[in-house]
TIFI-568427 format. One record per residue (C-alpha): residue number from 1; residue in three letters; x, y, z. Coordinates in steps of 0.02 Angstrom, whole numbers, always signed. Layout:
% residues N
REC seq type     px     py     pz
REC NUM  ala      X      Y      Z
...
//
This chain:
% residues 373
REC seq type     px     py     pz
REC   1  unk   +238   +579  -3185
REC   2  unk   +412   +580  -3126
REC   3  unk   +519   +534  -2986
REC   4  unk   +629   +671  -2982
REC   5  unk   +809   +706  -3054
REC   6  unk   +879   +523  -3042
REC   7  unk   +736   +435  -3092
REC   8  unk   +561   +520  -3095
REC   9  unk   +378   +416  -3115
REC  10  unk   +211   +432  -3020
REC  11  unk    +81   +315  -3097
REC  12  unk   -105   +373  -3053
REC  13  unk   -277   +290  -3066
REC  14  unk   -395   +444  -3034
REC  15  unk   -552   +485  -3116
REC  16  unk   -540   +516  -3297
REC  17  unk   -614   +707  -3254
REC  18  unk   -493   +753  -3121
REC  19  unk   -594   +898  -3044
REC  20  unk   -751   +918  -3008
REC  21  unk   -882  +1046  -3098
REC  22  unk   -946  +1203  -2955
REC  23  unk  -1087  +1129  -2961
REC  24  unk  -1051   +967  -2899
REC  25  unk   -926  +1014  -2770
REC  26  unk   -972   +997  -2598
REC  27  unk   -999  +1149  -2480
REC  28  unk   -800  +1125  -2410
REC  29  unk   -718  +1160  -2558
REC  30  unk   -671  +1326  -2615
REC  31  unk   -683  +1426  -2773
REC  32  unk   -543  +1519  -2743
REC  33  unk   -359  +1539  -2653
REC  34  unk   -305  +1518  -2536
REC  35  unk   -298  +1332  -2554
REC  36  unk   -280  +1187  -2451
REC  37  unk   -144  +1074  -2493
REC  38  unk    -67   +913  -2484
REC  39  unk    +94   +886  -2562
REC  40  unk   +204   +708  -2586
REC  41  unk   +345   +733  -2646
REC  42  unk   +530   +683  -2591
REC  43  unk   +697   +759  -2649
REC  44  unk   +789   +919  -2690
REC  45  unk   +678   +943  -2874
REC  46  unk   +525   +927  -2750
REC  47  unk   +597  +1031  -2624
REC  48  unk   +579  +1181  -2738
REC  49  unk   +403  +1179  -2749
REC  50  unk   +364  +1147  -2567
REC  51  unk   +471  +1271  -2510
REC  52  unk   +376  +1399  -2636
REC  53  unk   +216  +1307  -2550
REC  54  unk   +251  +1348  -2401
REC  55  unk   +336  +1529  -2430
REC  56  unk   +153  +1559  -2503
REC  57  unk    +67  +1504  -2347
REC  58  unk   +167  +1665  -2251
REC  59  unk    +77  +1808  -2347
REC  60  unk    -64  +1934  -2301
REC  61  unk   -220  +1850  -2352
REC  62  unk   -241  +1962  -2493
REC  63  unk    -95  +1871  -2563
REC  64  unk    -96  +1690  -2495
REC  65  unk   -104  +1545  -2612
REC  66  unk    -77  +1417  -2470
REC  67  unk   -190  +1385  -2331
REC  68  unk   -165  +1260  -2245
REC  69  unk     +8  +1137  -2334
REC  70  unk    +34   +943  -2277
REC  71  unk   +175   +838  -2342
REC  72  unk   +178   +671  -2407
REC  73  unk   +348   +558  -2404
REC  74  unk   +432   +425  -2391
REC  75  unk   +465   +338  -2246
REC  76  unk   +655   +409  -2248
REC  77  unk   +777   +553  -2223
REC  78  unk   +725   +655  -2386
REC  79  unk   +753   +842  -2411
REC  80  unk   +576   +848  -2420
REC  81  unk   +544   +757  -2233
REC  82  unk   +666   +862  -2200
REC  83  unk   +619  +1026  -2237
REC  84  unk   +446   +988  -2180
REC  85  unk   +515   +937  -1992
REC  86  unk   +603  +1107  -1981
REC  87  unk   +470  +1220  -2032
REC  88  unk   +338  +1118  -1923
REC  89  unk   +241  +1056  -2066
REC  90  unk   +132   +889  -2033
REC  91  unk   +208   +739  -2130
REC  92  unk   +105   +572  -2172
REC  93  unk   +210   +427  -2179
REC  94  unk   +177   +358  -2377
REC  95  unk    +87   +255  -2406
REC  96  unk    -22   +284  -2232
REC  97  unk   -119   +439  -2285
REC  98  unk   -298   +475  -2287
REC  99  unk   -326   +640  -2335
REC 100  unk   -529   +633  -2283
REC 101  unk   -611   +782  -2360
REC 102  unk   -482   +922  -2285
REC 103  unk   -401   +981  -2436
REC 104  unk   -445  +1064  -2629
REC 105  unk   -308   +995  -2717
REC 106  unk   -136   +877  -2718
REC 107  unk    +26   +923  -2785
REC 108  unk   +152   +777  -2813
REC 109  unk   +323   +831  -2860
REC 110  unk   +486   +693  -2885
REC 111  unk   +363   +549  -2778
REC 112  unk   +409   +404  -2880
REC 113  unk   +270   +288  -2785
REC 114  unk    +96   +229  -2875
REC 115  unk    -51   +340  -2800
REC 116  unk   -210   +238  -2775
REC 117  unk   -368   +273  -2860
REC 118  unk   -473   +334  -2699
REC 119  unk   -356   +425  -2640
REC 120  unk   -341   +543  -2795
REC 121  unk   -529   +559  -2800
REC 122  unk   -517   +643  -2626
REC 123  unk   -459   +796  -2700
REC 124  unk   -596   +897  -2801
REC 125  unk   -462   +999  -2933
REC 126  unk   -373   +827  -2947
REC 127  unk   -170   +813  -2927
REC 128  unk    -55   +943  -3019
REC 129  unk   +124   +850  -3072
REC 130  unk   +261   +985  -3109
REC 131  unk   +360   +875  -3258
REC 132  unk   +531   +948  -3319
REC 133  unk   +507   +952  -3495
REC 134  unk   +401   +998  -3639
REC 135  unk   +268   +866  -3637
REC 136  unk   +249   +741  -3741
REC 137  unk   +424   +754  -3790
REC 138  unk   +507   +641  -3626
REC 139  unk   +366   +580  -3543
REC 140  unk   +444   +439  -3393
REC 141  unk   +540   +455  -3264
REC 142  unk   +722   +544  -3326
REC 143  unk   +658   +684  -3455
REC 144  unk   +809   +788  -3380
REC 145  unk   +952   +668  -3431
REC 146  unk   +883   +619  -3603
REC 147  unk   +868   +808  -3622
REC 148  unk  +1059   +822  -3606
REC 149  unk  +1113   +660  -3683
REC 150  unk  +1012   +700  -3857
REC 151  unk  +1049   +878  -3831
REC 152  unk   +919   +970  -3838
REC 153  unk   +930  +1161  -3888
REC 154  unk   +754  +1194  -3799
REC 155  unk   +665  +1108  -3620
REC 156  unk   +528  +1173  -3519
REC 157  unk   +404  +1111  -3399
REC 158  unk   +236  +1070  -3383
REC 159  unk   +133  +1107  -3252
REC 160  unk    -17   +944  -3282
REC 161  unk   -148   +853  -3222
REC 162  unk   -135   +673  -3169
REC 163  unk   -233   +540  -3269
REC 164  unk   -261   +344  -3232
REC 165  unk   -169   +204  -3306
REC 166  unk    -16   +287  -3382
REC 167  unk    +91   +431  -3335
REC 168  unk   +127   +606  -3430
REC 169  unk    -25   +600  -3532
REC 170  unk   -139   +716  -3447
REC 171  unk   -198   +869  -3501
REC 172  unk    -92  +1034  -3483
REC 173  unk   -128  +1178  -3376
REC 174  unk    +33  +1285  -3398
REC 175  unk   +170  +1243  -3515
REC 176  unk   +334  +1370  -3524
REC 177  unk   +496  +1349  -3624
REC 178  unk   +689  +1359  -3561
REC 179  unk   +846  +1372  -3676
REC 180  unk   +977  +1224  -3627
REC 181  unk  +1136  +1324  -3559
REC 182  unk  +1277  +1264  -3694
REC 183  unk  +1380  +1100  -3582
REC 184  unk  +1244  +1103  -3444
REC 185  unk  +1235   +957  -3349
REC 186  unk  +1083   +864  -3288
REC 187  unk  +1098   +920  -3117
REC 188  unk  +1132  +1089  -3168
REC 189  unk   +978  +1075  -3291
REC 190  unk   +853  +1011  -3156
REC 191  unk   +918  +1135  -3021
REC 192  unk   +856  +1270  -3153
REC 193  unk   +708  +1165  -3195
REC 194  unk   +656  +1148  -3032
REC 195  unk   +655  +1326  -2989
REC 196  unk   +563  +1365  -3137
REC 197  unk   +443  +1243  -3108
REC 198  unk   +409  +1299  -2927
REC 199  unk   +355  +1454  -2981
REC 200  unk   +247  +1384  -3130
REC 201  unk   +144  +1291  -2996
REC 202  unk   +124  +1448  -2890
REC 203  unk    +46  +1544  -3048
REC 204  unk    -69  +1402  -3085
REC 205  unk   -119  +1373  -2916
REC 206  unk   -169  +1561  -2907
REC 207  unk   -304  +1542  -3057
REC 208  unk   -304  +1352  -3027
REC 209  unk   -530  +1341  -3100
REC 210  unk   -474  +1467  -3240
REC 211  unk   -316  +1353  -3286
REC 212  unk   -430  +1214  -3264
REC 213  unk   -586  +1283  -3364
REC 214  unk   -433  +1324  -3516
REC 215  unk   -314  +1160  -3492
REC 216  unk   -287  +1069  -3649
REC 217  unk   -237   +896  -3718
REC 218  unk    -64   +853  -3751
REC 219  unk    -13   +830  -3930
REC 220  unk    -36   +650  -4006
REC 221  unk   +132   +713  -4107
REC 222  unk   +312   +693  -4039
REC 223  unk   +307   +588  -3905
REC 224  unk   +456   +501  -3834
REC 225  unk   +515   +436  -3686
REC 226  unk   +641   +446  -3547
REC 227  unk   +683   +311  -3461
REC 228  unk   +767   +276  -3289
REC 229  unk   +964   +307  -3301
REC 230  unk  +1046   +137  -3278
REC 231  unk  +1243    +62  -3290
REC 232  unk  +1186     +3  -3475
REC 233  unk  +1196   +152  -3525
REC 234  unk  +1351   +222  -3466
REC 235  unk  +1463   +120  -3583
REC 236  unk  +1556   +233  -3721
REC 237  unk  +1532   +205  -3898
REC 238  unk  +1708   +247  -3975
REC 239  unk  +1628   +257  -4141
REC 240  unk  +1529   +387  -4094
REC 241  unk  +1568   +583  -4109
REC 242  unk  +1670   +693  -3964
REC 243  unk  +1500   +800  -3958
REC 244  unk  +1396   +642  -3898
REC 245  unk  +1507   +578  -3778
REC 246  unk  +1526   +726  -3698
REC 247  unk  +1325   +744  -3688
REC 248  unk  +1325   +545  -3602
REC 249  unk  +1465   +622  -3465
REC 250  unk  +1362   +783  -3452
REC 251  unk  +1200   +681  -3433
REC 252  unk  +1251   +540  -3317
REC 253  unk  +1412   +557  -3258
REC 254  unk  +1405   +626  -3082
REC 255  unk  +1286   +492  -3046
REC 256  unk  +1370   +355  -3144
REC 257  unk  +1550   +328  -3221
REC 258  unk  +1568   +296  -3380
REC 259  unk  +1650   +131  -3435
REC 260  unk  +1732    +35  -3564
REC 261  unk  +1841   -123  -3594
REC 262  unk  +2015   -136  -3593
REC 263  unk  +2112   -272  -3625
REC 264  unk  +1969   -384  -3570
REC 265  unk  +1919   -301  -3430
REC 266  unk  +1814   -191  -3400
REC 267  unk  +1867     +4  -3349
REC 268  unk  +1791   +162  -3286
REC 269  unk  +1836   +332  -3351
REC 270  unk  +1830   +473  -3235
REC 271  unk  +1847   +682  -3223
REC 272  unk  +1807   +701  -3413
REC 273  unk  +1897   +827  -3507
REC 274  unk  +1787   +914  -3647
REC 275  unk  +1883   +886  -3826
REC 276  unk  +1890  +1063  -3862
REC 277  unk  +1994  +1087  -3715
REC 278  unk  +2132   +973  -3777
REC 279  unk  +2289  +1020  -3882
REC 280  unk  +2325   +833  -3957
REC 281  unk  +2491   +810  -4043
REC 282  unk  +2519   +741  -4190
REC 283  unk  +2443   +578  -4217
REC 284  unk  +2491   +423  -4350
REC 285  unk  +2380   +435  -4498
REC 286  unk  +2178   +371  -4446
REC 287  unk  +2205   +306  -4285
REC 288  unk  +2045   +180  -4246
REC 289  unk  +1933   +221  -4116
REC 290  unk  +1981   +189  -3945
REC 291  unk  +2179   +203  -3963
REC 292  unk  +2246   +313  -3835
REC 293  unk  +2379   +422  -3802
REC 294  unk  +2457   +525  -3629
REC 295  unk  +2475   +697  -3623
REC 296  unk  +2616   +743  -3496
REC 297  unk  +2579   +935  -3505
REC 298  unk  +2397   +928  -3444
REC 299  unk  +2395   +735  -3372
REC 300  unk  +2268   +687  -3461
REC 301  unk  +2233   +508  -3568
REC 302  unk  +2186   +556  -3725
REC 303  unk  +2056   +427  -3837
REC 304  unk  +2019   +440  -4008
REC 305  unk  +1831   +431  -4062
REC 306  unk  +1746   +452  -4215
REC 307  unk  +1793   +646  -4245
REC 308  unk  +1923   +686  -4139
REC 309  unk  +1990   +652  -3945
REC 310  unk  +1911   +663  -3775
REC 311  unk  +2006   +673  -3620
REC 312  unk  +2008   +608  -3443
REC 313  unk  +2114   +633  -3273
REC 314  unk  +2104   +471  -3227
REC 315  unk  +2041   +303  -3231
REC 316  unk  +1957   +151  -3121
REC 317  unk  +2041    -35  -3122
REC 318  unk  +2022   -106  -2957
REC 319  unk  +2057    +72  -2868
REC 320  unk  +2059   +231  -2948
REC 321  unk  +2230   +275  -3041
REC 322  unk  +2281   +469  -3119
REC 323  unk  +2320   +474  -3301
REC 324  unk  +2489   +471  -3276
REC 325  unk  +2493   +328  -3148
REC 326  unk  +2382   +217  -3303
REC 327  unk  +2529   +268  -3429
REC 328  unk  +2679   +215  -3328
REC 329  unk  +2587    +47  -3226
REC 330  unk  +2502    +17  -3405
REC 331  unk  +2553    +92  -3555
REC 332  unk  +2715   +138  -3572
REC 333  unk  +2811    +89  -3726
REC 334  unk  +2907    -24  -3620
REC 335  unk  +2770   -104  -3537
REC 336  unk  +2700   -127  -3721
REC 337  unk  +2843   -181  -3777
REC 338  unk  +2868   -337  -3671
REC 339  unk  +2679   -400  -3689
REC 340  unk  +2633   -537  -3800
REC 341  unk  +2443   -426  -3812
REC 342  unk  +2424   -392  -3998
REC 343  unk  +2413   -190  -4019
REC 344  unk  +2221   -194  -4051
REC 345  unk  +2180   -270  -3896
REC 346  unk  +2275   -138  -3817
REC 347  unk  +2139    -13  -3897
REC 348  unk  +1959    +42  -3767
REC 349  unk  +1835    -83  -3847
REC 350  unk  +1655    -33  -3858
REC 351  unk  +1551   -177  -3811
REC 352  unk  +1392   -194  -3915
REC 353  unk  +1248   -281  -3805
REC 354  unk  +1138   -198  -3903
REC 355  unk  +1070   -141  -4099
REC 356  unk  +1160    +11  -4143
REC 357  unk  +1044   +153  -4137
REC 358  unk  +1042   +335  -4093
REC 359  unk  +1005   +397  -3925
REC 360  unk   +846   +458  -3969
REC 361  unk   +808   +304  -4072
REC 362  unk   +829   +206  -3926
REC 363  unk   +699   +308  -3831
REC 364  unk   +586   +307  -3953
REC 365  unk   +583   +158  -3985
REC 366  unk   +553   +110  -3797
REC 367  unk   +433   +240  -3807
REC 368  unk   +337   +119  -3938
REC 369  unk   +361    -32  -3826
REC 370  unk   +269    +52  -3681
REC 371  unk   +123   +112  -3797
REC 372  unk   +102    -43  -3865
REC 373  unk    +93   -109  -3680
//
C-alpha cells in the first residue's frame, strides 16, 4: 500500500481471505450499498477519495453508496483531519481506533502507518487500497515519481485488496489505464491519479460482492518497485541524456533540488529549463559533461550532458544566486583567469556513491532485495 504522493506504504496483517463468504457473515452486515465506512487516510491524494466518500453519503437512497463514513488520521493537521472537521465527520485519532462491529468495509488511501491484524479482521469485505499505478509494475510507497523518472508512456490505478505481510500484492478488484501527459510532473500526475482513483473506488464500492466474487491475482510477471524519494537520488548524472534529467527534475524536483558538485562543494540547481527550450551557441568541439556556459539573452546557465544542454535560472551555494549573479561572482573569464583551479575542476562533477545502473535497474533491483527479504 502506499503513503500517498511523497512517500506512500500501508503494511497489513489481515486474514489471508479478506472478506467473508454470505454465509458466514453475521446478521449486521449488508449485502448491498449503501455501505458503512471507515476510512484512514491523510493527505491531498487521500482527500480525493474521501471527499467522493462523503459526496456519496448526500444522495437519495436509491443512489447512496455511503452510509454512514468515519475517518482515520493522524494525530496532525492533514487535509484529511481537515476536511473531516469541516464537514462534521467523526475522526479517530490513529492508532486509537476500534472499529467494534459498526462498519462493512475499510478504505485506506495515502495512510502510510502499519494496520494491525485484528483490526483488519473487523471489517467483513476486508480493506480496499486505491494504489496509483498499474500493479505489479511500482508496488511501494512512490509508484508516482518512479512513473515520471523512468518515463512511463502508460499509469493507471488499482483499486485492491489488502493482504498480510507485504504490501501491493493483493488481489485486484478494478484496474484502469491513464496515458502520462508528455513533461507531466509527479504532482501533476498524482493530482490526475487521485481523481481517477476516487472515482474507481466509488464504482467498486457500488458492486463491491460482485467485484469481490470476480477479483483476480496480480501477475507474478513485471514487478518492480518504487521506493521512497530521498536526497540520494536527487544528484545529476552529467553522463546521462537531457531526456532523463529532465524526467529526475519532473519527478522530484518541487520536493527536492537537484544537486551536484562544484569545485568541491557541493551545489543545488534550481528553476530547470527543459533543453528543447534552449538556443545554445556555438560550443568548442565535444565539450565533457558538466562544462557550463551563461546565456545573457535568457539568463540561464547552460550544462552540457551526454546529448545536449539543460538549463537553469539559478543556483544554491550558501544562499540562492540567479544565473547571472553565478557567472559574474563565479565564472567569469576573469575570475577564471586569476585561479590556480585547473579547468576540469571547474566542470559540475557527478559523484558516484553508487554502481551505475539505470533508473529502472535500480528499482528492480531493490525490488529483488525486498523479495528476497
Amino acid at each position: 500500500m502506499k503513503a500517498g504522493l511523497w512517500g506512500w506504504r500501508t503494511f497489513s496483517h489481515s486474514p489471508e481471505k479478506a472478506h467473508v463468504s454470505p454465509q458466514a457473515r453475521p446478521r449486521s452486515v449488508r449485502s448491498a450499498p449503501p455501505w458503512r465506512v471507515m476510512f484512514f487516510g491523510t493527505d491531498e491524494f487521500a482527500l480525493q477519495s474521501l471527499k467522493l466518500l462523503a459526496e456519496s453519503s448526500k444522495h437519495n437512497s436509491s443512489e447512496r453508496v455511503v452510509d454512514k463514513l468515519e475517518v482515520v488520521t493522524l494525530l496532525k493537521e492533514l487535509p484529511v483531519r481537515t476536511f473531516a472537521n469541516q464537514n462534521k465527520l467523526p475522526v479517530h485519532d490513529w492508532p486509537h481506533v476500534d472499529p467494534g462491529e459498526q462498519f462493512d468495509v475499510g478504505v485506506v488511501v495515502s495512510f502510510g502507518s502499519l494496520l494491525r491484524e485484528d483490526l483488519i479482521r473487523r471489517f467483513p469485505y476486508g480493506i480496499l487500497n486505491v494504489h496509483p499505478s498499474l500493479l505489479p509494475r511500482w508496488r511501494g510507497p512512490a509508484p508516482v515519481f518512479h512513473t515520471v523518472l523512468n518515463a512511463d508512456t502508460v499509469t493507471g490505478v488499482t483499486v485492491m485488496q489488502i493482504r498480510p505481510k507485504r504490501f501491493d500484492v493483493g488481489p485486484v478488484l478494478s484496474q484502469e489505464l491513464f496515458p502520462v501527459p508528455k513533461n507531466c510532473t509527479a504532482e501533476q500526475l498524482g493530482a490526475s491519479l487521485a481523481t481517477m482513483g476516487a472515482e474507481m473506488l466509488i464504482h467498486t464500492l457500488k458492486n463491491l460482492p460482485e467485484r469481490i466474487a470476480n477479483r483476480r491475482e496480480q501477475s507474478k510477471e513485471g514487478a518492480t518497485f518504487a521506493p521512497k524519494i530521498s536526497t540520494t537520488m536527487s544528484w545529476i548524472d552529467w553522463e546521462e541524456t537531457c531526456a532523463q534529467i529532465g524526467c529526475l527534475f519532473r519527478a522530484i524536483g518541487s520536493r527536492i533540488s537537484l544537486r551536484t558538485m562544484w569545485m568541491g562543494q557541493m551545489i543545488k540547481l534550481l528553476d530547470f529549463v527543459e533543453e528543447s527550450n534552449i538556443p545554445v551557441s556555438a560550443q568548442g568541439r565535444n565539450p565533457a559533461p558538466g562544462t557550463m556556459q551563461y546565456q545573457k539573452e535568457s539568463n540561464t546557465l547552460l550544462v552540457r550532458c551526454k546529448d545536449g544542454w539543460v538549463g537553469f535560472k539559478a543556483v544554491k551555494l550558501k544562499k540562492r544566486l540567479s544565473a547571472a549573479d553565478f557567472y559574474n561572482g563565479y565564472l567569469h573569464q576573469y575570475f577564471i583567469s586569476k585561479s590556480s583551479t585547473q579547468p576540469n575542476e571547474c566542470l559540475f562533477q557527478s559523484p558516484r556513491p553508487l554502481p551505475t545502473v539505470s533508473r529502472a535497474g535500480k528499482a528492480a533491483l531493490v525490488e529483488r532485495q525486498h523479495s528476497a527479504q
